[in-house]
Backbone as numpy.savetxt, mean C-alpha at the origin, in Angstrom:
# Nx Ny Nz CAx CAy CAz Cx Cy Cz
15.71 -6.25 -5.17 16.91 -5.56 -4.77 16.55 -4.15 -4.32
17.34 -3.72 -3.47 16.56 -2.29 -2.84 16.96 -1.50 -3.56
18.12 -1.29 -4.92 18.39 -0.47 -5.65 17.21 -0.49 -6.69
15.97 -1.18 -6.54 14.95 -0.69 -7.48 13.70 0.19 -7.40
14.09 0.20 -5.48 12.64 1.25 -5.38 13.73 2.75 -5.63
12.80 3.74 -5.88 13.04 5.13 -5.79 12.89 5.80 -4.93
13.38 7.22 -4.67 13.05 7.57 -3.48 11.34 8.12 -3.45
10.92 8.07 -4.59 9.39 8.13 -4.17 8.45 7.07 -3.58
9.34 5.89 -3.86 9.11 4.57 -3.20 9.05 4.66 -1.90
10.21 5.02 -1.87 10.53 4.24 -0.40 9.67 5.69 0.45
9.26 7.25 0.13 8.50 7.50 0.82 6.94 6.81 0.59
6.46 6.50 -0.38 4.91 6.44 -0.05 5.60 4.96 1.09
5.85 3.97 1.10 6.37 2.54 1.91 6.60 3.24 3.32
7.14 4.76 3.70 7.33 5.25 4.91 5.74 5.76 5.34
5.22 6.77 4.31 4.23 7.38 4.80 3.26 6.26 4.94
3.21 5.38 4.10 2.06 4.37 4.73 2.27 3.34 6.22
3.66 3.10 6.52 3.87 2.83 7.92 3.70 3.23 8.74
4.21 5.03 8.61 3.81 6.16 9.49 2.55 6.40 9.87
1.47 6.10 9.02 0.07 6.58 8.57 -0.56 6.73 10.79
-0.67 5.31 10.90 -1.21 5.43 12.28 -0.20 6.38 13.63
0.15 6.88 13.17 0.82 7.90 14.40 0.06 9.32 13.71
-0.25 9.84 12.42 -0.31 10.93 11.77 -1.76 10.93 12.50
-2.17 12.52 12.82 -3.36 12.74 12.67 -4.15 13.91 11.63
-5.31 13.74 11.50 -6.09 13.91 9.74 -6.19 13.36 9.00
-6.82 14.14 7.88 -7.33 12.86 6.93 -5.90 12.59 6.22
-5.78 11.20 6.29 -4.76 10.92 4.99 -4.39 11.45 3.83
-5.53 11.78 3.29 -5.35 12.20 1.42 -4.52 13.83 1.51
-4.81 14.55 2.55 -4.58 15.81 2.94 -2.62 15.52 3.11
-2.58 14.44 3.87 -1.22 14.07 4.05 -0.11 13.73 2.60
-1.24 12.87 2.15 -0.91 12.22 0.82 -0.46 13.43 -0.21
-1.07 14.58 -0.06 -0.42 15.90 -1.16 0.13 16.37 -0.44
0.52 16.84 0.98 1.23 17.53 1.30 2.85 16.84 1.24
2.85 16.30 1.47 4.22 15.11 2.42 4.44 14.62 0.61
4.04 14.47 -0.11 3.94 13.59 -1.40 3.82 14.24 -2.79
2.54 15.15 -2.63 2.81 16.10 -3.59 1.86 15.43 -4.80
1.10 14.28 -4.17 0.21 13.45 -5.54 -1.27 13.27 -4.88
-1.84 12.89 -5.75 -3.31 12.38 -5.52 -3.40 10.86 -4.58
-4.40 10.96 -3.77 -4.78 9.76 -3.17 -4.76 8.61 -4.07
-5.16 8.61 -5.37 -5.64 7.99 -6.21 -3.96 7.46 -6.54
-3.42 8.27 -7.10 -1.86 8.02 -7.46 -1.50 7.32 -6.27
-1.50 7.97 -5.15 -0.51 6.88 -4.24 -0.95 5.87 -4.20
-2.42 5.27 -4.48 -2.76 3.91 -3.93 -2.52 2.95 -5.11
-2.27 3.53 -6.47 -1.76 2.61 -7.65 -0.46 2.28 -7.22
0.40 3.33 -6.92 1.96 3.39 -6.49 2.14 2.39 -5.43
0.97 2.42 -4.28 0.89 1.07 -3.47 1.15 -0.29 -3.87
-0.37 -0.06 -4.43 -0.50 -1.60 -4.94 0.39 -2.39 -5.50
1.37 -1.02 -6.29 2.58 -1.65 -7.32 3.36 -2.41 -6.43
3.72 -1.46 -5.29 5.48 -1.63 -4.28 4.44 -3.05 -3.36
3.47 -3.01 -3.35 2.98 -4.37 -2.69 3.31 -5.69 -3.07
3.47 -5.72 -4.57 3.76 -6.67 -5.57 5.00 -6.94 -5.50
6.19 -6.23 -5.34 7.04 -5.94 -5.63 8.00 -6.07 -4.61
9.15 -7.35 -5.16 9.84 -8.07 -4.25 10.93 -6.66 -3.67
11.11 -5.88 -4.21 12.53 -4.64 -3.86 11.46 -3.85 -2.63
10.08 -3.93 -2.56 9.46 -3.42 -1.48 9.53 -4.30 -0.81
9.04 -5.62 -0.40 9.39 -6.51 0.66 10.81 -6.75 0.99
12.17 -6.98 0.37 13.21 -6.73 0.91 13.48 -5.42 1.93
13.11 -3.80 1.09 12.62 -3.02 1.95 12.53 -2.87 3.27
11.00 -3.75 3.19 10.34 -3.23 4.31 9.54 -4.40 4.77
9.98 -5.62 5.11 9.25 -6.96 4.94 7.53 -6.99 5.71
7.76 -6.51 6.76 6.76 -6.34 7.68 5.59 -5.87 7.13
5.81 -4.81 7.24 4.79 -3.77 6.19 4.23 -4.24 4.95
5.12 -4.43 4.12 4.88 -5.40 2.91 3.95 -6.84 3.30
4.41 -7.40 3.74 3.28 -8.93 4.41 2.34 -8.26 5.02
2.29 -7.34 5.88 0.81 -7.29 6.45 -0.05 -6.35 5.37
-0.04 -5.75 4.29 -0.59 -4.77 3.16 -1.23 -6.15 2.14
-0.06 -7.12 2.00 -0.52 -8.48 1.52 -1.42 -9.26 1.96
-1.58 -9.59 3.11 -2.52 -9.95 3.58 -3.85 -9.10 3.76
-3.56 -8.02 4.24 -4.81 -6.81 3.92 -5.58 -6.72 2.42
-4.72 -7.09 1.66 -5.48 -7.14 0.25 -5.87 -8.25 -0.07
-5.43 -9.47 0.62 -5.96 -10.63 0.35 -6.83 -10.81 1.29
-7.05 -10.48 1.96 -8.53 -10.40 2.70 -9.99 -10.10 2.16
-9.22 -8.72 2.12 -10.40 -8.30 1.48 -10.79 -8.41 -0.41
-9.92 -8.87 -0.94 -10.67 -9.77 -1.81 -11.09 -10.97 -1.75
-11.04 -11.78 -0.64 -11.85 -13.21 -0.56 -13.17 -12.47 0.06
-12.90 -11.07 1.21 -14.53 -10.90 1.79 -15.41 -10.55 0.08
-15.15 -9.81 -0.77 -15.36 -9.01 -2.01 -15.84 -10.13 -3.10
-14.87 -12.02 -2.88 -15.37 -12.76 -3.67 -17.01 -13.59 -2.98
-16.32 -13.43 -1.52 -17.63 -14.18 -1.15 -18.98 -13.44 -0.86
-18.85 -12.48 -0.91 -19.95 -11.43 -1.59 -20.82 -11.78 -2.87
-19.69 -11.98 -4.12 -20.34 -12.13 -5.40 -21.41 -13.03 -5.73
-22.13 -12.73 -6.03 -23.30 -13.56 -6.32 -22.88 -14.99 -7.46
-23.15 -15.82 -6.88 -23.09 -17.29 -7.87 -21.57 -17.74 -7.35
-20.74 -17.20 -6.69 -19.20 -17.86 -6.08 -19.52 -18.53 -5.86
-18.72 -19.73 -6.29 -18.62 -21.30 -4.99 -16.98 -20.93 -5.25
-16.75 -21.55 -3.80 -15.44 -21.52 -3.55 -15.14 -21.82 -2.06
């Protein structure tokens, strides 16, 4: 339900859409515009990634961050030494 993100939600869900129009480094963006650590926003990510009130949101964004993380943990498993899969 969209009454569960916050409005700190729904900015990191903006600033990370926005991200490719911004120029500089991100993290620089990430305290200014945000006011937190790189580190903080990308837990705060991962959360609203999970999180059905972010895909109602923002569906788009949300599915392609999903798939971006599921990528790159199958490249990360088939890396590991001894995987079959």
């Amino acid at each position: 339900m969209l009454g569960d993100l916050t409005e700190r939600d729904r900015a990191v869900l903006h600033l990370e859409a926005a991200w490719p129009r911004h120029s500089g480094a991100k993290e620089e963006i990430i305290r200014a515009q945000l006011g937190m650590s790189a580190a903080r926003y990308y837990q705060l990510l991962g959360r609203l990634v999970e999180s059905e009130a972010a895909l109602e949101y923002d569906p788009m964004l949300v599915r392609r961050l999903r798939r971006l993380r599921d990528s790159r943990a199958s490249h990360r498993a088939m890396r590991t030494p001894g995987f079959v899969g």
